[in-house]
C-alpha positions in Angstrom: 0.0 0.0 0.0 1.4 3.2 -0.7 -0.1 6.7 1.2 -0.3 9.8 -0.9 -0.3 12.9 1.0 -1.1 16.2 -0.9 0.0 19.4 0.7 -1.6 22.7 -0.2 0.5 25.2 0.9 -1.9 28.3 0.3 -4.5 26.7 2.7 -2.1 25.1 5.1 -4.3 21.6 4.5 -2.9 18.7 4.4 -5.1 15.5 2.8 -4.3 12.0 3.1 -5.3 9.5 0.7 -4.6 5.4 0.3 -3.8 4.4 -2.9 -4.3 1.0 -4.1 -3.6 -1.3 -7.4 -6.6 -2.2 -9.2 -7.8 -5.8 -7.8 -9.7 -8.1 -10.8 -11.5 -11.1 -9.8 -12.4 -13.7 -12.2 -15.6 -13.5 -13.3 -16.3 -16.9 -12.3 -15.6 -16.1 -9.2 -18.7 -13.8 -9.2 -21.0 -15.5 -11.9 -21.1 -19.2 -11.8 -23.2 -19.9 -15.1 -23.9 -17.8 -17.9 -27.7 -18.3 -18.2 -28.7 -19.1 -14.8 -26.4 -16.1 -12.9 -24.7 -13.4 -15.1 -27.9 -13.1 -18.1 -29.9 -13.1 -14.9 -27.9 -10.2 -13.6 -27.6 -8.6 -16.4 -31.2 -8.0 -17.4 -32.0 -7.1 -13.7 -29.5 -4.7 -14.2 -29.1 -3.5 -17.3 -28.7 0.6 -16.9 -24.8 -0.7 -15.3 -24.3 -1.5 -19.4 -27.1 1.2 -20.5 -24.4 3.8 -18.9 -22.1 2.4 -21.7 -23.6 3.0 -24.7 -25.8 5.8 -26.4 -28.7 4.6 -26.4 -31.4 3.0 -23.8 -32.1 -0.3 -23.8 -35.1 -1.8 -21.9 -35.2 -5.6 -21.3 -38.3 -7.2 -22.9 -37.2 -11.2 -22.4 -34.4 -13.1 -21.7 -33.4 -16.5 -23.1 -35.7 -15.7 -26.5 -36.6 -18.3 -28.5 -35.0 -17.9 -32.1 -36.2 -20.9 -34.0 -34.3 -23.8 -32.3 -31.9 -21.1 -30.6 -31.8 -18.7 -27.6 -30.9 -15.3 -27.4 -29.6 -14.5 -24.1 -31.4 -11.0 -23.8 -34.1 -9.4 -25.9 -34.6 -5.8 -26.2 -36.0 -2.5 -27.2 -34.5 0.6 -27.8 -36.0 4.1 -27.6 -37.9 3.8 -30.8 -39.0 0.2 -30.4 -35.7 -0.9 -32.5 -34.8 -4.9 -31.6 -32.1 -5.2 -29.9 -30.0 -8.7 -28.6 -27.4 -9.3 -26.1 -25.6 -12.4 -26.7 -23.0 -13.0 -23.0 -20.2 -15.5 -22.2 -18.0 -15.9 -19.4 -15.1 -17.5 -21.2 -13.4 -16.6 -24.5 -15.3 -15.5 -27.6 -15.6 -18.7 -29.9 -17.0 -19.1 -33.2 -20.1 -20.6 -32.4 -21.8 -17.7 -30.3 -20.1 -15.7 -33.4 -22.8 -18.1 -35.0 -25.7 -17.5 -33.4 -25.3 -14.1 -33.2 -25.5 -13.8 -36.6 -28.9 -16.0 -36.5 -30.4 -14.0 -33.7 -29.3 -10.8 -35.7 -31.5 -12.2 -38.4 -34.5 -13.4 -36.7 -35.3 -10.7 -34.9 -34.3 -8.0 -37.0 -32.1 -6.4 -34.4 -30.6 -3.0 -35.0 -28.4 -3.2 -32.4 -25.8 -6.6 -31.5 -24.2 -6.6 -28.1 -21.6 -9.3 -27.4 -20.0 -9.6 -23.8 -17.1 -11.7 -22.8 -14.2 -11.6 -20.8 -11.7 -12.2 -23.7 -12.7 -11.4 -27.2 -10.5 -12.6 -29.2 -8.8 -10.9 -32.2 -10.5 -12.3 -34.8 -13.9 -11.7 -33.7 -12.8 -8.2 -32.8 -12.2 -7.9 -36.8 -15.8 -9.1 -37.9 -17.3 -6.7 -35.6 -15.3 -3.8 -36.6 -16.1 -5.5 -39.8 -19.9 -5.8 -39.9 -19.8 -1.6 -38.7 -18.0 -1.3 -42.2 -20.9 -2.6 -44.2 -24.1 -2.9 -42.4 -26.4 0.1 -43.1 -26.1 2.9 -41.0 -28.5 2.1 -38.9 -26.8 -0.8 -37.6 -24.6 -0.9 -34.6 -22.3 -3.6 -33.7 -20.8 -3.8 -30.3 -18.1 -5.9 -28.5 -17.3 -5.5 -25.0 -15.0 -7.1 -22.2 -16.5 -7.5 -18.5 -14.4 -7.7 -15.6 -15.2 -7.3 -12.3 -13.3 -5.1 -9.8 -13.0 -5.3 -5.8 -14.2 -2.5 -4.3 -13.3 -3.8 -0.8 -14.0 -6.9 1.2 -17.2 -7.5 0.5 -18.0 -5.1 -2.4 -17.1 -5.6 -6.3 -18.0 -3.7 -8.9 -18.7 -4.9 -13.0 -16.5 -3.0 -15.5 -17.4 -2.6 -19.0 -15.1 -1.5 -21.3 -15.8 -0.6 -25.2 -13.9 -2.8 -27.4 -15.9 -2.4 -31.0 -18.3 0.0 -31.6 -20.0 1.8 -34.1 -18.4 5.4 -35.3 -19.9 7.8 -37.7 -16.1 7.1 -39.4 -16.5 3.5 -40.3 -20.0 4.1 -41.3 -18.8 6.5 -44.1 -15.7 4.4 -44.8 -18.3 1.0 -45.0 -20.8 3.4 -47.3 -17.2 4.1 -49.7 -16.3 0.7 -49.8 -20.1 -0.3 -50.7 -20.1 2.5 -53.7 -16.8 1.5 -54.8 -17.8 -2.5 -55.0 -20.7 -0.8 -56.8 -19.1 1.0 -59.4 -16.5 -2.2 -59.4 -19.5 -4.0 -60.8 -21.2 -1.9 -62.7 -17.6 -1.3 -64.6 -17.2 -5.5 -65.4 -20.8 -5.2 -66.8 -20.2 -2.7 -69.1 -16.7 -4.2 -70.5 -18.6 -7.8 -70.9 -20.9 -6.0 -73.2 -18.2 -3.9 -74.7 -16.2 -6.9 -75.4 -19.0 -9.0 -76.8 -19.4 -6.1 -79.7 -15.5 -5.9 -80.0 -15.1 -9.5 -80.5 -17.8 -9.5 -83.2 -15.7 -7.2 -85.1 -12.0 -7.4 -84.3 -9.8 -10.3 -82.7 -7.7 -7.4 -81.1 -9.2 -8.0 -77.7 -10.2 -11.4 -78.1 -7.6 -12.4 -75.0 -8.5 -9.6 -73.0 -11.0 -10.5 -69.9 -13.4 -7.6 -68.0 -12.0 -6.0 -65.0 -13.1 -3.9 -62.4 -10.3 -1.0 -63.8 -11.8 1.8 -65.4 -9.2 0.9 -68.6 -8.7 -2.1 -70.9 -5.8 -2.2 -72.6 -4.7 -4.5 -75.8 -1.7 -4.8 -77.5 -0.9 -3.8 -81.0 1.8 -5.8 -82.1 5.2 -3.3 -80.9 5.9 -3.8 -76.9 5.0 -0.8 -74.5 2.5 0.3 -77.7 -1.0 -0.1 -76.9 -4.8 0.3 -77.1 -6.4 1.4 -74.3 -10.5 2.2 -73.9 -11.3 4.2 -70.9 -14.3 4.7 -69.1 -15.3 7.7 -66.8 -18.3 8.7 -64.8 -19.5 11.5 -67.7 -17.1 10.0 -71.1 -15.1 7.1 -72.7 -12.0 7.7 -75.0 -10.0 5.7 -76.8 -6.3 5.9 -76.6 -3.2 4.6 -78.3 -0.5 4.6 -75.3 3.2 5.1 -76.3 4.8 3.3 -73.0 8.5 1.9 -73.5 10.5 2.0 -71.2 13.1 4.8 -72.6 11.4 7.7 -72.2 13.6 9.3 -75.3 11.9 6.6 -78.1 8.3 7.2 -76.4 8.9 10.4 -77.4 10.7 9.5 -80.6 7.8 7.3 -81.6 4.8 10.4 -81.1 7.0 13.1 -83.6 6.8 10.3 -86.1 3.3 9.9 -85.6 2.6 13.4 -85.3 3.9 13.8 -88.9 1.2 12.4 -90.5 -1.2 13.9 -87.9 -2.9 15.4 -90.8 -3.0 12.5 -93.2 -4.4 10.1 -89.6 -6.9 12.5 -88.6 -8.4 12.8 -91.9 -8.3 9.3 -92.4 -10.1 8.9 -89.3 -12.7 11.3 -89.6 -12.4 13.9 -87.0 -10.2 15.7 -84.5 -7.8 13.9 -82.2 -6.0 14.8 -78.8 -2.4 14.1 -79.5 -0.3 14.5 -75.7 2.9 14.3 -76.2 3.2 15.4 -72.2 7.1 16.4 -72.0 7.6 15.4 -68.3 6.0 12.2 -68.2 7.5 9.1 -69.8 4.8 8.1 -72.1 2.8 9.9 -74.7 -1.1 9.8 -76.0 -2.8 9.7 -78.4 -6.4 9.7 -77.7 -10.3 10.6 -79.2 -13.3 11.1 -76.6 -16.3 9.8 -76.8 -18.7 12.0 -74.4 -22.0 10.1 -75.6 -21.1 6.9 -73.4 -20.1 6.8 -69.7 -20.8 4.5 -67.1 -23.8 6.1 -65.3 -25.7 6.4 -68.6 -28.9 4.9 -69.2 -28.1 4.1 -72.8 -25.0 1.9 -73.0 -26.2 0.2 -76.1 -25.9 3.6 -78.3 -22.4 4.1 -76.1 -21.1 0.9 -76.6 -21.8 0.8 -80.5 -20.2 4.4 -80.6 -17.0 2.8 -79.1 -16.7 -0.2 -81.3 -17.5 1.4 -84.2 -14.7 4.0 -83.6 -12.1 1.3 -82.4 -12.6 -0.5 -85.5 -11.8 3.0 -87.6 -9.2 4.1 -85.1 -7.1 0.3 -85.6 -7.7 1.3 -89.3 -5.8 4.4 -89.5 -3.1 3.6 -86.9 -2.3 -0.3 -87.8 -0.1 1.1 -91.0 2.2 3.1 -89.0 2.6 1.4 -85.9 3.9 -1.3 -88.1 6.0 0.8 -89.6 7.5 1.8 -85.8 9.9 -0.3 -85.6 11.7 0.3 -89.3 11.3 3.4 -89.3 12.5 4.4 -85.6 14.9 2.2 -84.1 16.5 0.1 -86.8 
C-alpha cells in the first residue's frame, strides 16, 4: 500500500489519501453460469451497461426463442428498434459468433451486443467488420466485463468498449459499398463492350473484364498499346506510347505526329495528340462524351466505341507497323 499525501501550501491543509492497485476477480468467481447467474444479472440490471452505450435499452425477455436457438437477452431501444445481447463468461468462440448472426437475423435487431471476458482478435475484426458494411442504422458492439473489488465485501462490473459503431466507419463502409458498386457496374459494361468488340475485331479477343476503369490491348510493338477508358460522364479511346526509354516514347509520337494530318483525316475527326514532355509516355487519344458509365443508354455508347475502335485500328495499324523500321533500326 502506498499513502499519498497532498499538501496545499496556500490553505495550510494537508489531505491524506490510500492508494491501491486495481484488484480483478475472475468472473467466475462472481458469476457461476452464464444463463442461470450473469444473463440473470444482467437483465435485472441493465442501466450498469445502459451507462455504456448511447442509447437505452429496456429488457423485454431473456433466453428468446430464435427458432431452435436462444438469445440470451431481448430488447428494445427508444424507438421500439430490436435489440440482442448475446454473453459468455469464457473466450469468444466461433459458435456464439454463429448465433449471433442467426439471432441478428430473426429478430431483425438494429443493435448486437456481445460480452465476454476475452474477445479474441479475430472476432474483434468481424465486428469492426460488420460496422463497415451494415447500413447505417446498424450498430455492432463488443465488449470485455471484468469485475473489480471495491473492498471486502464489495465488487463492482467494469465494461469496457472494445468495438463499436463510429460515424467514421459508417462513411468508410458506405465508400467501400459505392466503390464495389461502381467495381460491378464497370465489369458489366466491358462484358458488353467486349461481346461487340469481338464480333468485329480479334484485337481483344484475349482480353477478360476487369473492375479498372481501362482495358488495354496490345498492338503488335511492346509498350504500344490500345487502351478504352471509361469515366463517370465520357469514354475515350487511346493509343498509349509506354517503352521504357522515355527518349523513343517520345521518338515514336514526332513520327506519328507527322502524318497527324493525313491520320486525322483518315479517321474522320479531330484527335488529342499529348505528347506530355515530363512524363515518360505519350497519348494519343479521341473522346467519346456520348457513353459513360452512369448512362442509361450503353447500347448507343457501346456501339459508338466499337465502331470507332474499328476506324481508329484502321488508321493507326499502318504506322505502328511501320515503328519499328522506321524508328529504331
Amino acid at each position: 500500500m502506498i499513502k499519498l499525501v497532498i499538501v496545499i501550501l496556500r490553505g495550510r491543509k494537508t489531505t491524506s489519501c490510500d492508494i491501491k492497485k486495481l484488484e480483478f476477480i475472475n468472473v467466475r468467481d462472481i458469476w457461476k453460469s452464464e444463463p442461470r447467474h450473469f444473463t440473470k444479472w444482467l437483465a435485472e440490471n441493465i442501466d450498469f451497461l445502459n451507462d455504456k452505450l448511447d442509447i437505452t435499452l429496456n429488457v423485454i425477455e431473456t433466453e428468446k426463442q430464435i427458432g431452435s436457438f436462444n438469445v440470451d437477452i431481448y430488447c428494445e431501444d427508444e424507438q421500439g428498434n430490436s435489440a440482442i445481447i448475446e454473453n459468455q463468461l469464457e473466450k469468444t468462440d466461433h459458435t456464439h459468433l454463429g448465433q449471433i448472426l442467426t439471432y441478428t437475423v430473426g429478430t431483425a435487431a438494429k443493435t448486437v451486443i456481445w460480452i465476454s471476458p476475452e474477445p479474441r482478435v479475430e472476432h474483434i475484426e468481424v465486428f469492426e467488420w460488420l460496422n463497415e458494411v451494415t447500413p447505417v442504422d446498424s450498430s455492432w458492439f463488443l465488449y470485455k466485463i471484468e469485475v473489480l473489488k471495491v473492498n471486502d465485501t464489495t465488487v463492482s462490473p467494469l465494461f469496457t468498449k472494445v468495438v463499436g459503431p463510429s460515424q467514421e466507419v459508417k462513411n468508410l463502409g458506405s465508400e467501400k459499398k459505392r466503390i464495389a458498386e461502381r467495381h460491378q457496374k464497370r465489369r458489366k459494361f466491358w462484358e458488353a463492350l467486349l461481346e461487340k468488340l469481338n464480333e468485329k475485331t480479334n484485337i481483344y479477343s484475349n482480353v477478360n473484364p476487369t473492375d479498372d476503369n481501362w482495358l488495354n490491348a496490345g498492338t503488335g510493338v511492346g509498350g504500344v498499346y490500345y487502351s478504352i477508358i471509361v469515366r463517370k460522364e465520357s469514354s475515350s479511346i487511346q493509343l498509349v506510347i509506354d517503352k521504357s526509354n522515355i527518349e523513343l516514347n517520345k521518338k515514336i509520337f514526332e513520327y506519328l505526329f507527322e502524318f497527324r494530318e493525313e491520320i486525322e483525316k483518315e479517321f474522320g475527326e479531330k484527335i488529342i495528340w499529348r505528347k506530355m514532355e515530363q512524363k515518360k509516355s505519350s497519348r494519343i487519344q479521341v473522346d467519346i462524351n456520348d457513353c459513360s458509365l452512369d448512362t442509361e443508354t450503353w447500347e448507343n455508347g457501346l456501339d459508338q466505341i466499337t465502331n470507332k475502335f474499328i476506324i481508329w485500328d484502321n488508321v493507326f495499324s499502318p504506322f505502328i507497323k511501320k515503328i519499328s523500321t522506321q524508328i529504331w533500326e
